[in-house]
C-alpha positions as CSV (number, residue, x, y, z in Angstrom):
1,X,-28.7,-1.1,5.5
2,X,-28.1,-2.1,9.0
3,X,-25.8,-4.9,10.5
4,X,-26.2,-6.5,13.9
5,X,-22.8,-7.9,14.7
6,X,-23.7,-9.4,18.6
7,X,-24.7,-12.0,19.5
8,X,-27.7,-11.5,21.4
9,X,-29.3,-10.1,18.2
10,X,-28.9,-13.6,16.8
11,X,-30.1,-15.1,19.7
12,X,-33.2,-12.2,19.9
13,X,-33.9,-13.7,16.0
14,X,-33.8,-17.2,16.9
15,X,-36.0,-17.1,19.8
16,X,-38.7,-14.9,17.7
17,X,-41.9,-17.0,17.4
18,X,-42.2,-15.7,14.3
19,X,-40.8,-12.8,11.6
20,X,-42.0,-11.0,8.6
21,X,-42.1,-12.3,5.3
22,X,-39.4,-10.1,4.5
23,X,-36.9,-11.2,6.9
24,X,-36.0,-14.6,4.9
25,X,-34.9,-14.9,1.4
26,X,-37.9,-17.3,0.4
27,X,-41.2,-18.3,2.4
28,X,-39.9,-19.3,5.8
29,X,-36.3,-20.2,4.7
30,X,-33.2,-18.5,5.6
31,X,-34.3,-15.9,8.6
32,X,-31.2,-13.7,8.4
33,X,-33.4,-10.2,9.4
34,X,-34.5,-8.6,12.8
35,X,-37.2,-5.8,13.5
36,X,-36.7,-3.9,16.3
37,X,-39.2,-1.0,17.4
38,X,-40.2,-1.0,13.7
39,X,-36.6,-0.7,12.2
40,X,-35.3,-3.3,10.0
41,X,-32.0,-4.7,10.8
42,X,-29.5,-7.8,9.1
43,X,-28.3,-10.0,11.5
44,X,-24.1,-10.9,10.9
45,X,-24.2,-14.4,12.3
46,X,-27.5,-15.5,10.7
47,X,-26.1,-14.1,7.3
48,X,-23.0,-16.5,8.0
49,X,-25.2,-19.4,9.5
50,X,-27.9,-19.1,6.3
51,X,-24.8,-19.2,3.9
52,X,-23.4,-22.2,5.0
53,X,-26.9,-23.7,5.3
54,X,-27.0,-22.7,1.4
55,X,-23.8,-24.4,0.4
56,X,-24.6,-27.5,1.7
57,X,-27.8,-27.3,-0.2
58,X,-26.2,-26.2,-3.6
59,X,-29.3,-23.7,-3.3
60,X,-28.1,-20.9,-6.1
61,X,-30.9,-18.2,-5.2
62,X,-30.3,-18.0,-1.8
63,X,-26.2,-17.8,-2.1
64,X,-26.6,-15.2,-4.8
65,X,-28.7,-13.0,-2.1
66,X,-27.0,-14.1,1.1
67,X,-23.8,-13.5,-0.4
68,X,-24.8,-9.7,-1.9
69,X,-25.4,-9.3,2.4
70,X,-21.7,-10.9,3.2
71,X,-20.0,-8.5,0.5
72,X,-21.8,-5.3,2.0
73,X,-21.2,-6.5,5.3
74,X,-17.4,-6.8,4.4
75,X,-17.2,-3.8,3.0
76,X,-18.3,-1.7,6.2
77,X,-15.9,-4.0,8.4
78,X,-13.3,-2.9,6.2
79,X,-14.0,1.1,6.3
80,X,-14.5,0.9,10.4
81,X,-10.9,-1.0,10.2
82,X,-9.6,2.2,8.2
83,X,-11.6,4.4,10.9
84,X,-9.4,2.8,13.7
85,X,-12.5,1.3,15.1
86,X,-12.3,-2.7,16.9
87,X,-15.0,-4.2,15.0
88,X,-15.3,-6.8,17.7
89,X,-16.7,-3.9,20.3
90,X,-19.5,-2.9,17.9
91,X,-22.8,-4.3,18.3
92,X,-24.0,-2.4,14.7
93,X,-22.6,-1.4,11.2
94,X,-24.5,0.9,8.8
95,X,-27.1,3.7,8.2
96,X,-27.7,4.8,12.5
97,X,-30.7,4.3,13.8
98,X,-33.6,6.8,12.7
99,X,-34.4,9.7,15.2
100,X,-38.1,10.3,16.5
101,X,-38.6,13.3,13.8
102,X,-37.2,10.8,10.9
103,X,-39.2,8.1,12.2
104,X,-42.8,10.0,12.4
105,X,-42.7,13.0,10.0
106,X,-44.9,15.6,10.2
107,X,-46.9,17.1,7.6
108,X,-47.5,20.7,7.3
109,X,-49.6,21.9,4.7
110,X,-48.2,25.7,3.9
111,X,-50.8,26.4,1.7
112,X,-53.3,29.3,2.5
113,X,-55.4,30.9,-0.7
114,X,-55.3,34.6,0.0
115,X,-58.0,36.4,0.3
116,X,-58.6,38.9,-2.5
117,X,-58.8,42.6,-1.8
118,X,-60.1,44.0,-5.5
119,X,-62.5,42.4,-8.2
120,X,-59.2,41.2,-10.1
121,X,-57.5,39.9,-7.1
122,X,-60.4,37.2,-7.6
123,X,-59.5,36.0,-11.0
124,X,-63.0,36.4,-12.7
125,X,-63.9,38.9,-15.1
126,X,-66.3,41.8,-14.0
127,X,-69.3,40.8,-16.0
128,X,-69.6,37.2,-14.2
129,X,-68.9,38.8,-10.5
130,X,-72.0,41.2,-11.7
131,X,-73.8,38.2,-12.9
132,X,-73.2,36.3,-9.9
133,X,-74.0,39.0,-7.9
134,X,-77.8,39.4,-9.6
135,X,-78.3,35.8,-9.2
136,X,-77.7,35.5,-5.6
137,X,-79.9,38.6,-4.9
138,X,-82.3,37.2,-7.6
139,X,-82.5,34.0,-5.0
140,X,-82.4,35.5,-1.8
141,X,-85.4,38.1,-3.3
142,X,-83.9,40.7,0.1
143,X,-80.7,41.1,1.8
144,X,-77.7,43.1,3.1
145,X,-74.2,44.1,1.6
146,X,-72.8,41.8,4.6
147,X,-75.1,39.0,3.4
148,X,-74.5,39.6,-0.3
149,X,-70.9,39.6,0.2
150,X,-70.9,36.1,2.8
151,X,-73.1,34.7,0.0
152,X,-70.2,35.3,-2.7
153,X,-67.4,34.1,-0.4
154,X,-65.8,37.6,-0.6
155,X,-65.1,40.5,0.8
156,X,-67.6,43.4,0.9
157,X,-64.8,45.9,-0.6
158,X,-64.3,43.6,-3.9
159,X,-68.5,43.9,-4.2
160,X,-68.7,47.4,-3.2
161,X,-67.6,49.1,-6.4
162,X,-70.3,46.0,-8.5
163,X,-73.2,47.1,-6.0
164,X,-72.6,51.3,-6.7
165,X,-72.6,50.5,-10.3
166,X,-75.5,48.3,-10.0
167,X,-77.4,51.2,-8.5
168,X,-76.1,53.6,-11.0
169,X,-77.9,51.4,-13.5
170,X,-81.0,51.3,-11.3
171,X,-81.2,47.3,-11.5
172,X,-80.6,47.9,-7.3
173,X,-82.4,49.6,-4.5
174,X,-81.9,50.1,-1.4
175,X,-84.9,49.8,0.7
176,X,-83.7,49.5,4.6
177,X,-80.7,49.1,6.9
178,X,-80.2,46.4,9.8
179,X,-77.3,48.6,11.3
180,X,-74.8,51.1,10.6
181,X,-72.9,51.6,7.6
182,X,-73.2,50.8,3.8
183,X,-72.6,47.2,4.6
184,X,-75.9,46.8,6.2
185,X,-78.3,48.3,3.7
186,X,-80.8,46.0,2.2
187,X,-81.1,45.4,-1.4
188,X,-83.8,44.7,-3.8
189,X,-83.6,44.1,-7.6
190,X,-85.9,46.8,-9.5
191,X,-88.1,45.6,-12.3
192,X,-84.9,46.3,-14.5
193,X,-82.8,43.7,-12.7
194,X,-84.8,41.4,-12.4
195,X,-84.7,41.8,-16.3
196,X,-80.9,41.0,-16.1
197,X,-81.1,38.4,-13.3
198,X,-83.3,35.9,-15.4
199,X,-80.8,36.9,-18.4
200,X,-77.7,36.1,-15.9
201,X,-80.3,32.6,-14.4
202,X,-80.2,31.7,-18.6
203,X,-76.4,31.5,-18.7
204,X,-76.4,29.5,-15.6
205,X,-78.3,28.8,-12.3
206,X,-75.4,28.5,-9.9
207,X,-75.9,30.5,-6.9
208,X,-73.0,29.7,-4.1
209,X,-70.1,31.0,-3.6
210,X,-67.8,32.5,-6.8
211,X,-65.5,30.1,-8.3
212,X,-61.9,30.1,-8.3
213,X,-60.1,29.9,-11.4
214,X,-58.9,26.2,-13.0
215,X,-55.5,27.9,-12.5
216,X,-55.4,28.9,-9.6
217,X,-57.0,25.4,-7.9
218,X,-53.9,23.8,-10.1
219,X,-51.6,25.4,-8.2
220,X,-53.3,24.7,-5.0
221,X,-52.9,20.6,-6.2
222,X,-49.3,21.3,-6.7
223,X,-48.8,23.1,-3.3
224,X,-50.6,20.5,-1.3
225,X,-49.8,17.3,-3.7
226,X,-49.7,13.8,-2.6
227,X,-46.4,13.4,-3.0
228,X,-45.0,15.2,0.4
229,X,-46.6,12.3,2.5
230,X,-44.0,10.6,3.9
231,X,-44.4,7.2,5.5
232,X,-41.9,5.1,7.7
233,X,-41.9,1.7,9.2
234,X,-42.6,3.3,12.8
235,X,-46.1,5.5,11.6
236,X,-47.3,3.3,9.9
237,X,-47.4,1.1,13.0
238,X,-49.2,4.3,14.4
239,X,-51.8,4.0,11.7
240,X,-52.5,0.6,11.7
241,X,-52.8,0.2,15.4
242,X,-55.5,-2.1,16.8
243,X,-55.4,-4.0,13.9
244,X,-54.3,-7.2,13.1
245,X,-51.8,-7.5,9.5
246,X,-49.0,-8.9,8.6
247,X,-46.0,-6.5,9.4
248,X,-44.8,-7.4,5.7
249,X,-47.9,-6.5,4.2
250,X,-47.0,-2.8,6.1
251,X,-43.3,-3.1,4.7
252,X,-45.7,-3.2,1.1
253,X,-48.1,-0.5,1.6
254,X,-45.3,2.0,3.3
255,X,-43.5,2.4,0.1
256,X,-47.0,2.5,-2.2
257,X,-48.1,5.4,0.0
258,X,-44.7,6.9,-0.5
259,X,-44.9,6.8,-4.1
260,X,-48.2,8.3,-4.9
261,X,-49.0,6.5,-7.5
262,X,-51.0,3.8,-8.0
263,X,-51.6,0.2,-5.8
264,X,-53.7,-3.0,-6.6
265,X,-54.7,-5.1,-3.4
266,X,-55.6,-8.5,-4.1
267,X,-56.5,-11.8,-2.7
268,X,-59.4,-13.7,-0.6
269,X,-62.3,-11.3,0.6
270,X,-62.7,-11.3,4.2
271,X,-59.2,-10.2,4.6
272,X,-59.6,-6.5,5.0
273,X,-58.0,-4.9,1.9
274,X,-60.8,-2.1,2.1
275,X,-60.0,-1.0,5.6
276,X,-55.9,-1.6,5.0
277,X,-57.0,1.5,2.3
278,X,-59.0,3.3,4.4
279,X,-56.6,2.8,7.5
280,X,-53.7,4.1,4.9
281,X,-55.5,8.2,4.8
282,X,-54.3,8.0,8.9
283,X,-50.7,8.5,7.0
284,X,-51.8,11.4,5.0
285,X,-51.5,13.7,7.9
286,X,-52.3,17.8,7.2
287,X,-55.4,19.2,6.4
288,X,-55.5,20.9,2.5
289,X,-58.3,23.6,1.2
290,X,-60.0,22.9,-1.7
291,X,-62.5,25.4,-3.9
292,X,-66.1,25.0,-3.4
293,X,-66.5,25.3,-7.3
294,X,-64.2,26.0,-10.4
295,X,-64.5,28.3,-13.3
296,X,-63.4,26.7,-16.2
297,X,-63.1,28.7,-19.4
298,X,-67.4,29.8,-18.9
299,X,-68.1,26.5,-17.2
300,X,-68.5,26.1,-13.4
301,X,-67.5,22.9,-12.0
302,X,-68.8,22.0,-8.3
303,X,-66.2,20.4,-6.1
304,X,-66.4,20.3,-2.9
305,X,-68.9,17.3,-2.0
306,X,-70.3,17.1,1.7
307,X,-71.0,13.4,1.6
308,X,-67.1,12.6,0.2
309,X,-65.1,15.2,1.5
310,X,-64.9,15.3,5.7
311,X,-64.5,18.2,8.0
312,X,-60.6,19.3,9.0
313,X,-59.2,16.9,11.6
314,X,-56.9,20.1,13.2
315,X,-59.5,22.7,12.1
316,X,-57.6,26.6,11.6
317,X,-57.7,29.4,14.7
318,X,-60.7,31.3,14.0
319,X,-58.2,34.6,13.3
320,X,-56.6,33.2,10.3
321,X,-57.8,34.4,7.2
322,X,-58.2,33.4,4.0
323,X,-60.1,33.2,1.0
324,X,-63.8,32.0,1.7
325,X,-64.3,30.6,-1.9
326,X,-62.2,27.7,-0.5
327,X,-62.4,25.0,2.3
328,X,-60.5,23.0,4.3
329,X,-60.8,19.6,4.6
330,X,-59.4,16.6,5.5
331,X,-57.0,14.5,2.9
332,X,-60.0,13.1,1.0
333,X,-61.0,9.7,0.5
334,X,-62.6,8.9,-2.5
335,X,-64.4,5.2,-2.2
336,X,-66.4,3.6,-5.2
337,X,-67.5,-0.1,-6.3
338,X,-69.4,-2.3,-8.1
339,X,-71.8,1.2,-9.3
340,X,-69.0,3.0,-11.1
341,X,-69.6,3.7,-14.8
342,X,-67.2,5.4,-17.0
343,X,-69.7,8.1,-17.4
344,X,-68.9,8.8,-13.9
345,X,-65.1,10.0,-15.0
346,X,-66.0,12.7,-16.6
347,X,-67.8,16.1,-16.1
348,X,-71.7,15.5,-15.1
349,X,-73.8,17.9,-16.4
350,X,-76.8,19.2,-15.2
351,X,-79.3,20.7,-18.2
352,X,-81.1,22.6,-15.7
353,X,-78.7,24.4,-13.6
354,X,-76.0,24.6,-16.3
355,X,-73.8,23.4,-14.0
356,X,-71.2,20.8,-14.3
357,X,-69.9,18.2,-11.5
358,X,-66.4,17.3,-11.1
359,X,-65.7,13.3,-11.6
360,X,-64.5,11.2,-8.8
361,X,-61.0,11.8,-9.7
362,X,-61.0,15.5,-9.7
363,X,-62.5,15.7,-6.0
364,X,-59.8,12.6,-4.9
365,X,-56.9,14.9,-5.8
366,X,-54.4,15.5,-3.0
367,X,-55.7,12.2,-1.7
368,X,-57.2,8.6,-2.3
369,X,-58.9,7.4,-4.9
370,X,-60.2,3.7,-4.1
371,X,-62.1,1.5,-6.7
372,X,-63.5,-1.1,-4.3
373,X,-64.5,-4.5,-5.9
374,X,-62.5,-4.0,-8.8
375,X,-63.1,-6.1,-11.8
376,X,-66.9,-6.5,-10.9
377,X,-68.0,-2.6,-12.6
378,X,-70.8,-2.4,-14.6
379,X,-68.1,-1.8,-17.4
380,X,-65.6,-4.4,-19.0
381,X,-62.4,-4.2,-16.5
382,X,-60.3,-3.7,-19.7
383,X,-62.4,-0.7,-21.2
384,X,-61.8,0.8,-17.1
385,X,-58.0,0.2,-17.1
386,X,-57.7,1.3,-20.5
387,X,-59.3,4.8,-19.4
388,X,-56.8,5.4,-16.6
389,X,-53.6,4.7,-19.1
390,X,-52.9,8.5,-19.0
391,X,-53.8,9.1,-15.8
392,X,-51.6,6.1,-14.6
393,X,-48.6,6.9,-16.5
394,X,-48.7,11.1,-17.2
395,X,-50.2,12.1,-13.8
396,X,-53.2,14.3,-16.0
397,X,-56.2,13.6,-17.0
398,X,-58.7,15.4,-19.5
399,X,-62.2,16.2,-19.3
400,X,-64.7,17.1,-21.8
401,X,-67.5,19.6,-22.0
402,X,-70.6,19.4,-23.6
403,X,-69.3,22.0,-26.1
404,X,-66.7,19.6,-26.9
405,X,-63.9,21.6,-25.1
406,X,-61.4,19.6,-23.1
407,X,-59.8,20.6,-19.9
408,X,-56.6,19.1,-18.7
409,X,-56.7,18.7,-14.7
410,X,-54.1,17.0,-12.1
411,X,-54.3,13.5,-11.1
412,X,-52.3,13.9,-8.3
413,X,-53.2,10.9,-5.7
414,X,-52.6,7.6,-4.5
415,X,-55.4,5.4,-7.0
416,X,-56.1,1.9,-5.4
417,X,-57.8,-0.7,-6.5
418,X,-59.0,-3.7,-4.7
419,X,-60.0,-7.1,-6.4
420,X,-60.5,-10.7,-5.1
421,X,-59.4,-11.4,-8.6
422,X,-55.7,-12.5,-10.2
423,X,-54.3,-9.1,-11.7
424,X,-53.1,-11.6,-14.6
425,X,-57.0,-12.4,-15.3
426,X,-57.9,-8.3,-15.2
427,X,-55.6,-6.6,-18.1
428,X,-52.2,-7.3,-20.0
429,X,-48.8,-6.2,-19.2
430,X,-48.9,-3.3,-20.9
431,X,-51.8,-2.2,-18.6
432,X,-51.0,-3.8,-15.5
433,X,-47.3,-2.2,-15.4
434,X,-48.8,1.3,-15.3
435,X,-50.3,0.1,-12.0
436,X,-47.0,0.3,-9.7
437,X,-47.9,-1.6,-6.2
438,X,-49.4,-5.2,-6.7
439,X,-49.7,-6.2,-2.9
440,X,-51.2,-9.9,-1.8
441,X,-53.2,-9.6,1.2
442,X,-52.9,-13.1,2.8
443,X,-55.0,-15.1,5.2
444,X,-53.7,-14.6,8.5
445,X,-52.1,-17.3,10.5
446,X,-54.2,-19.0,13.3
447,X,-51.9,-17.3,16.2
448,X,-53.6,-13.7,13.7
449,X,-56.7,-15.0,14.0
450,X,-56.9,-16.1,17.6
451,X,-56.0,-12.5,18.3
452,X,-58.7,-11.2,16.7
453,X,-60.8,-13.6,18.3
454,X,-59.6,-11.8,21.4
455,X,-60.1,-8.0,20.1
456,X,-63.4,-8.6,18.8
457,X,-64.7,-10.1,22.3
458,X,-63.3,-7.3,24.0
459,X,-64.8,-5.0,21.3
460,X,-68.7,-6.9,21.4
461,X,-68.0,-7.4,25.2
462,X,-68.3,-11.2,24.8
463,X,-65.4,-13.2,26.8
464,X,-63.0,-14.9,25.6
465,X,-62.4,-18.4,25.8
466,X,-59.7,-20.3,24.5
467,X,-61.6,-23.7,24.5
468,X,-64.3,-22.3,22.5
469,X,-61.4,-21.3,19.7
470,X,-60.6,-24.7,19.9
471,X,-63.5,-26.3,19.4
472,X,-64.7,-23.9,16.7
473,X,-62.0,-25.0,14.5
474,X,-61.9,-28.7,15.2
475,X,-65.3,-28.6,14.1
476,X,-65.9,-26.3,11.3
477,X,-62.5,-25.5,10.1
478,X,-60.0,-28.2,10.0
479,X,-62.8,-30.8,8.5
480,X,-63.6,-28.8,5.4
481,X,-60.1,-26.8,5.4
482,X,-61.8,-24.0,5.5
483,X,-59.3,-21.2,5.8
484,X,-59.1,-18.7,8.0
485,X,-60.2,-14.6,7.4
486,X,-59.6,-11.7,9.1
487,X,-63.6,-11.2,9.0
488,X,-64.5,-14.3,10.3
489,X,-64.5,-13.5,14.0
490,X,-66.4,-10.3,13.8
491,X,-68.9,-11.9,11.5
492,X,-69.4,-15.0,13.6
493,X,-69.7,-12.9,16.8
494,X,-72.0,-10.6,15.4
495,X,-74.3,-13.7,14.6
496,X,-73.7,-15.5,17.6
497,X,-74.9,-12.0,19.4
498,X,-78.4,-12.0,17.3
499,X,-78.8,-15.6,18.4
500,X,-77.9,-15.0,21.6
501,X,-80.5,-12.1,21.9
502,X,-83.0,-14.2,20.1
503,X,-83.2,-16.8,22.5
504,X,-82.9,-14.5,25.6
505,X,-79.7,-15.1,26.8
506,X,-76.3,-14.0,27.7
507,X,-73.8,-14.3,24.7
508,X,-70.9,-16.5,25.6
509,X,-68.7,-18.5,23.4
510,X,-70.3,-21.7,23.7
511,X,-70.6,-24.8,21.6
512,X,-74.3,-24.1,21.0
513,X,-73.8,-20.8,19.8
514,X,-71.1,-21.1,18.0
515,X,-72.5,-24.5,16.3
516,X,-75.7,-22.2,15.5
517,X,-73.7,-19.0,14.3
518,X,-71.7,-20.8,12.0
519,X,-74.8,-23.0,10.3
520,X,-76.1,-19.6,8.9
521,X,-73.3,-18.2,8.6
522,X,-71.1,-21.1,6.1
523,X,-73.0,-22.4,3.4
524,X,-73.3,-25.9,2.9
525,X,-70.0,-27.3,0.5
526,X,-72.6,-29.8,-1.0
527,X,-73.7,-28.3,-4.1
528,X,-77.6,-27.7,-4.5
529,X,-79.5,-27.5,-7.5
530,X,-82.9,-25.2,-6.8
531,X,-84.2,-24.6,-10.3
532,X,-83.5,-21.4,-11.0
533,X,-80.4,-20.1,-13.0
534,X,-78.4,-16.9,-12.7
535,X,-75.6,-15.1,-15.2
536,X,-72.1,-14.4,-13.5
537,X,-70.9,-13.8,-17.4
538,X,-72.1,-10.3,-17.7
């Protein structure tokens, strides 16, 4: 804790337009906190001027907090007394301000998968690397030891000793060379490999790069877990820049991130809880390397996901080596909704290929998991929650295979859900408690939304006009009380544009625009009966 003894830092508080939620002991009662440059701070004089305020009022909660601040303060007058220090020369008591590399950590993933050297070095047995091999070759019908190799995501040494035995066996030939050495022969399967490349194509049909062993990507989750992201009050302004939020709803999310384990953003749609999760991966930092594809005790498992998991954001020299059979992405970000099925959490099989798919949660590991719209799955919200009670509370999960074998994997990442509903009306305690961060995201205040009025105009390229703000919410706000969204601006604009472009004229904030944006874009509150009926019970 820090104490603000002057008092201009009282004076600084009082002449604040506005503060935090955090910085009172109640709603808007009792201001006794400061932020400065993103640094919490208690202010002596308001603690002093809030207490008295409190006695008079006989109001019990606030002396029991206020007066927890006035015993702390005490206490660190008393040991700056026993320091020899004159208290009345300080301006501050407490923890000292953070430095620049406490205040934005960095994040350095160490990890690096090393590249194997020898067929064991790779952690698959002979007979699959074999297998693999005839497959690939099998597929490609021609190709070199450099292509075969690339192909396999390994070196042409650890295939070297496969391919002589191969041709020792005849199910090889060589029959050309694109350049000099053994590495650019070209290789066709004889009429005796094909033999064993259809019985390999039986076992399984999966022709990329080798797997890496559960094992192995287990200790990858642990070396690049979720856990080492470290978030202050000062990067998480970095991340959240440009965008309009409450700076308590940051002092929320901060510690959430921190934890990484499990958050629940409710309230009104409109008011961005999607993009607050989506803005929160800017705090994840580093880079991590994932495998392309698992071996799990005879079953592959295909991980890496081009539509889910993005390219690196710092991408690696082009020198630095490592094993191919991985790749490096950025933190990922794993987004679903209203499609999700429970089906969905656990291994998809493919009958044709053989080849399993790894769930949602396997590919969000090291990262974000988001379950958008939550409470609106095609599955009862209690039979979802009740599927991520082990997850939630052991930080494992367990899949099954079609044989009926289960594999225990790491659930190691932040897991967010997002509802407009009450999280009393979505699950018990018993299931809600397992869920650590429950964070409100409130409407913003007009000053909020004016400014995003402002942004967006600037954004669109619209201007801005204060009168027009007014007049669109003496007219279709304060009537209805409508409240105010964070999407509402943007929305309205983008309407207000269409019209705008419909009727062959320059967009401007006027009253005939923003009369015609808003009639399609607020329904009428009068409540119409058409005929037809619809379900919202299902």
């Amino acid at each position: 804790m820090r104490y603000l003894l002057d008092q201009r830092s009282y004076d600084e508080m009082l002449a604040r337009k506005s503060h935090p939620r955090d910085c009172y002991v109640r709603n808007q009662e009792y201001c006794h906190h400061l932020y400065i440059d993103g640094v919490k701070y208690t202010v002596a004089r308001a603690v002093y001027a809030c207490l008295k305020e409190a006695q008079a009022k006989n109001d019990v909660d606030a002396l029991l907090h206020l007066q927890m601040h006035v015993t702390d303060l005490e206490r660190l007058i008393g040991e700056a007394r026993a320091r020899g220090e004159n208290v009345a020369t300080l301006r501050m008591l407490g923890d000292p301000p953070p430095t620049e590399d406490e205040a934005r950590p960095q994040l350095n993933n160490s990890f690096l998968p090393a590249q194997p050297t020898t067929p064991a070095e790779t952690g698959l047995n002979r007979t699959f690397l074999t297998e693999q091999f005839l497959r690939i070759l099998y597929n490609k019908g021609r190709a070199t030891g450099m292509e075969l190799a690339e192909a396999m995501g390994l070196f042409y040494r650890v295939i070297e000793q496969i391919i002589i035995d191969l041709r020792n066996v005849e199910q090889i030939d060589i029959v050309g060379q694109r350049g000099f050495g053994d590495i650019n022969y070209e290789y066709v399967l004889t009429p005796r490999g094909q033999t064993a490349a259809q019985a390999a194509m039986e076992k399984v049909q999966y022709t990329g790069v080798c797997p890496v062993p559960l094992e192995r990507w287990i200790e990858s989750v642990k070396a690049q877990t979720v856990k080492n992201v470290k978030v202050t009050r000062r990067n998480i302004r970095d991340a959240f820049e440009g965008l309009v939020i409450d700076e308590s709803i940051l002092n929320m999310v901060g510690p959430a991130v921190n934890s990484g384990s499990s958050v629940m953003l409710f309230g009104y749609p409109g008011n961005g809880k999607t993009t607050i999760a989506e803005r929160i991966t800017y705090l994840m930092g580093d880079d991590i390397f994932i495998p392309y594809a698992v071996y799990a005790d005879g079953a592959i498992i295909k991980m890496y996901d081009s539509v889910i998991h993005e390219p690196p954001r710092n991408p690696l020299p082009e020198d630095v080596e490592y094993d191919r059979r991985w790749v490096r992405i950025s933190r990922p970000v794993v987004i679903v909704g209203g499609e999700l099925t429970l089906e969905q959490l656990n291994l998809i099989y493919n009958p044709t290929s053989k080849v399993y798919e790894a769930p949602f949660q396997m590919k969000a590991n090291c990262g974000i998991f988001l379950i958008d719209d939550f409470g609106r799955q095609q599955v009862r919200v209690f039979d979802l929650l009740n599927r991520w009670i082990v997850p939630l509370e052991k930080r494992y999960d367990f899949l099954n295979t079609v044989s009926g074998q289960k594999i225990q994997i790491p659930f190691d990442q932040l897991i967010m859900f997002s509802t407009n509903l009450d999280p009393k009306d979505l699950g018990d305690d018993a299931l809600l408690r397992r869920i650590k961060f429950k964070i409100e995201i409130i409407d913003p205040t007009e000053e909020q939304w004016r400014e995003i009025w402002k942004i967006m105009c600037r954004v669109r390229k619209v201007p801005y006009d204060d009168r027009s703000i007014d007049y669109l919410i003496a007219k279709w706000f304060r009537p209805d009380q409508r409240p105010f969204r964070m999407c509402q601006p943007r929305d309205i604009l983008d309407q207000l544009i269409a019209i705008a472009r419909y009727n062959m004229e320059t967009p401007t904030l006027s009253p005939d625009l923003l009369d015609a944006a808003c009639l399609s874009y607020f329904p009428s509150k009068e409540k119409k009966n058409f005929g037809a009926k619809v379900r919202l019970d299902l």
